[in-house]
C-alpha positions in Angstrom: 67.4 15.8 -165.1 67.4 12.9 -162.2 65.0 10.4 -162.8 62.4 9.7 -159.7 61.7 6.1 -158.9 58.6 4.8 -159.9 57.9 3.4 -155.8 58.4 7.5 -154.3 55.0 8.6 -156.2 54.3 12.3 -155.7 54.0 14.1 -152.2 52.3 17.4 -152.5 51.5 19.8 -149.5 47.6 20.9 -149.1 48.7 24.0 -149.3 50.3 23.5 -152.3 47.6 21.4 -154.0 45.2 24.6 -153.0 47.6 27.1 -154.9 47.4 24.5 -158.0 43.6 24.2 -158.1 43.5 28.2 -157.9 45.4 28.7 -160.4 43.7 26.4 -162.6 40.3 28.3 -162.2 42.0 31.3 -162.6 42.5 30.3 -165.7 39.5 28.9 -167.4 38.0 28.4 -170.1 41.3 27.5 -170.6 43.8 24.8 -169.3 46.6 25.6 -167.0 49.7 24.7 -166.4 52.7 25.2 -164.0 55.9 23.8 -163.0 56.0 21.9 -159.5 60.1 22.2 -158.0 61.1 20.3 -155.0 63.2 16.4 -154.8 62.5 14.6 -157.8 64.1 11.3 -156.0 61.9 11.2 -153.0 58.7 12.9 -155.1 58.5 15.8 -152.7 56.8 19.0 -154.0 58.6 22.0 -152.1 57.3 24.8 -155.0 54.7 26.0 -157.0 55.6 27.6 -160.4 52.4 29.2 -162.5 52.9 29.6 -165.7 51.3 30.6 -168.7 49.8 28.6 -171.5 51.4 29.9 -174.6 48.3 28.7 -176.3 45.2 29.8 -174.6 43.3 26.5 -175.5 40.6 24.9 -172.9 41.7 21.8 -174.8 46.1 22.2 -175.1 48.2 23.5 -173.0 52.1 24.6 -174.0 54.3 26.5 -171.0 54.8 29.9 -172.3 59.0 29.4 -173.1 59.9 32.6 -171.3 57.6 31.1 -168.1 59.9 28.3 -168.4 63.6 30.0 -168.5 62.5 32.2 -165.8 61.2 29.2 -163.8 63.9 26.8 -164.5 66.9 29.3 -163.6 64.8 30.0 -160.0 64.6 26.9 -159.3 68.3 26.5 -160.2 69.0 29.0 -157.8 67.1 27.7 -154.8 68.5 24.2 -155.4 65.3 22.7 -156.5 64.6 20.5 -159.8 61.5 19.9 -161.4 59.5 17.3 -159.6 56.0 17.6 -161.5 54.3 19.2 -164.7 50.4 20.4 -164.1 47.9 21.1 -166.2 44.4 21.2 -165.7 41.6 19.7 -167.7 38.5 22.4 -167.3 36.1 19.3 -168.3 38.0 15.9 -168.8 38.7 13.4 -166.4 42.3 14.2 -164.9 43.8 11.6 -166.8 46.7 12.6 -169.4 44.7 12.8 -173.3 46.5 11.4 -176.3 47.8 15.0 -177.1 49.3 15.3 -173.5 50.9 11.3 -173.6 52.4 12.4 -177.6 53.7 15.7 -176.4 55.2 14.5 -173.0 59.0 15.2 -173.2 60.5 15.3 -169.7 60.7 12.2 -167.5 58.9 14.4 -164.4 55.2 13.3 -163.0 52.9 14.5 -164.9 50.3 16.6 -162.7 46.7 16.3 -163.8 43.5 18.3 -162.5 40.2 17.7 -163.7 37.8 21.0 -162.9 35.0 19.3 -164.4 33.0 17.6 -161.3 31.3 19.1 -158.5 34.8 19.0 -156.9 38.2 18.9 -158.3 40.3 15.5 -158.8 43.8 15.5 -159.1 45.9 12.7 -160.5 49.9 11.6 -161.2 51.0 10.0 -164.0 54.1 9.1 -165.5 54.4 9.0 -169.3 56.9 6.8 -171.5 56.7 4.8 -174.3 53.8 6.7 -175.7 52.0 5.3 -172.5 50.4 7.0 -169.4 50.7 5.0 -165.9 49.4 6.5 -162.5 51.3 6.8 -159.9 50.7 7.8 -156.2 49.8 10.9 -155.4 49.6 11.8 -151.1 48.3 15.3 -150.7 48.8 16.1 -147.1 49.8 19.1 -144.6 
């Protein structure tokens, strides 16, 4: 899996971001979580891949692993790699928890919404090292 530079950040459409943020109260009182496909160089998001958490947890989230084959080999087929993870936090900050910076295992952005404010925050984050560091995030038409 190509490895984006730290400089590119994440680009997500509005569009895009709306889908997300959908999806994530969709799903509460849990967390959500979806795969993001597009050009992991440059950090653009061209895709939106729900998924569903294999756990059912408003604190953990896991990608069901038949989600994941079946979103992996579409995105294989359109070209696309994995730019971003999401998950959503229904009432933490959107910044990734010890859980999420232990569990991370693909060297993607790491997508985080908080649903627990008057209005949603989104944030990006890369995670190495056992070590969470943001990273731009430009949501925009």
């Amino acid at each position: 899996m190509p490895r984006r530079p730290e400089a590119a950040g994440l680009r997500l459409p509005e569009d895009l971001a709306t889908q997300l943020l959908e999806h994530a109260r969709g799903e509460l009182p849990n967390e959500s979580c979806a795969l993001l496909g597009g050009d992991p160089v440059r950090g653009y998001v061209t895709s939106v891949h729900p998924a569903r958490n294999r756990l059912a947890s408003p604190y953990r989230y896991d990608v069901e692993p038949l989600d994941l084959v079946r979103i992996i080999h579409r995105l294989e087929a359109s070209g696309d790699a994995i730019v971003a993870i999401f998950h959503s936090h229904p009432r933490s900050p959107a910044v990734p928890s010890r859980t999420d910076v232990r569990e991370a295992r693909y060297p993607v952005v790491h997508l985080v919404a908080s649903l627990g404010g008057a209005e949603p925050v989104m944030r990006a984050w890369t995670i190495e090292a056992s070590s969470a560091r943001e990273v731009s995030l430009t949501i925009a038409q």
